[in-house]
N, C-alpha and C positions, 0 to 999 in steps of 0.2 A: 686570794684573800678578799677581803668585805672590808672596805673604807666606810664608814660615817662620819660627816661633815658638819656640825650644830652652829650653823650662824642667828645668834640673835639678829632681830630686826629694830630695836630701838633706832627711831631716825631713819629708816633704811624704806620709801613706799615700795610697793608693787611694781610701779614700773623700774626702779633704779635698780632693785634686784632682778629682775629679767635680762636690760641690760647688761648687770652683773657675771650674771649666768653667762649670758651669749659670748660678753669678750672676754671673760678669765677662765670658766669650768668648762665651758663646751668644746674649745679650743685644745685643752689639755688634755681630753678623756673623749672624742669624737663617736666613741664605739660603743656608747651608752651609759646612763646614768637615772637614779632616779629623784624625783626632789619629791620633798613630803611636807605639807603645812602644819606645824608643831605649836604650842605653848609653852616656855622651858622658863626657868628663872637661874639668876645669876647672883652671887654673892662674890664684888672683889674679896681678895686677900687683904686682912685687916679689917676689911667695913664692918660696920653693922646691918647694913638696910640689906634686903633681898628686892633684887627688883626683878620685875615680872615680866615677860617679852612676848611679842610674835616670834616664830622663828623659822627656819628651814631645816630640813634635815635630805643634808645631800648622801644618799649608799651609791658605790662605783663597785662593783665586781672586776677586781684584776687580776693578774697574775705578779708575783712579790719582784721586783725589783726596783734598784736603789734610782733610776728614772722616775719611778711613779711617786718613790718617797719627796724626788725632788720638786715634783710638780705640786703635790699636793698641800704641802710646806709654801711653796710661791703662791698658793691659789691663797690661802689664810693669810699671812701676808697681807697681799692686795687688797683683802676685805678691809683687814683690822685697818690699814691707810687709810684708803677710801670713805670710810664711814667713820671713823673712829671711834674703834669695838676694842675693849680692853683684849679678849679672845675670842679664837675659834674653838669648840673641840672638835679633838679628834679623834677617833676612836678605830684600833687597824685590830681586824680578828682575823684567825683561820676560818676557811669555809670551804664545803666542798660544789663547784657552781657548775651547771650547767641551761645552754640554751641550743 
């Protein structure tokens, strides 16, 4: 399966996400991943306004099981704490992967 990861970056520079990266995603997925520099916008539940963000987009190629759901649930988490991000998406597809 194909994980995608959509962290806005409101609040969040360059190096805090790096950081980010090193202590919470690298840790949990050691066997590869890729990050991607995104623009995405965000509208809470209820609001009006759309607001408009840097963002990241983390894909991990795994194999399906209820560990990775675990981890990847704890990785969003620590983001939304850390920074205080209303979400993460997330987004799990089939794929068929090879390297």
């Amino acid at each position: 399966m194909v994980v995608e990861l959509l962290f806005g970056r409101t609040g969040v520079s360059e190096a805090r996400w790096v950081r980010f990266l090193a202590a919470e995603v690298t840790p949990r997925f050691p066997d590869g991943l890729t990050v991607l520099d995104a623009r995405g916008q965000w509208r809470a539940p209820g609001a009006i306004k759309i607001v408009r963000e840097r963002s990241k987009i983390v894909m991990i190629a795994m194999p399906p099981h209820a560990d990775n759901d675990a981890k990847i649930y704890a990785m969003a988490e620590a983001y939304k704490k850390q920074f205080r991000q209303d979400s993460v998406g997330i987004i799990v597809r089939p794929a068929c992967v090879a390297f």
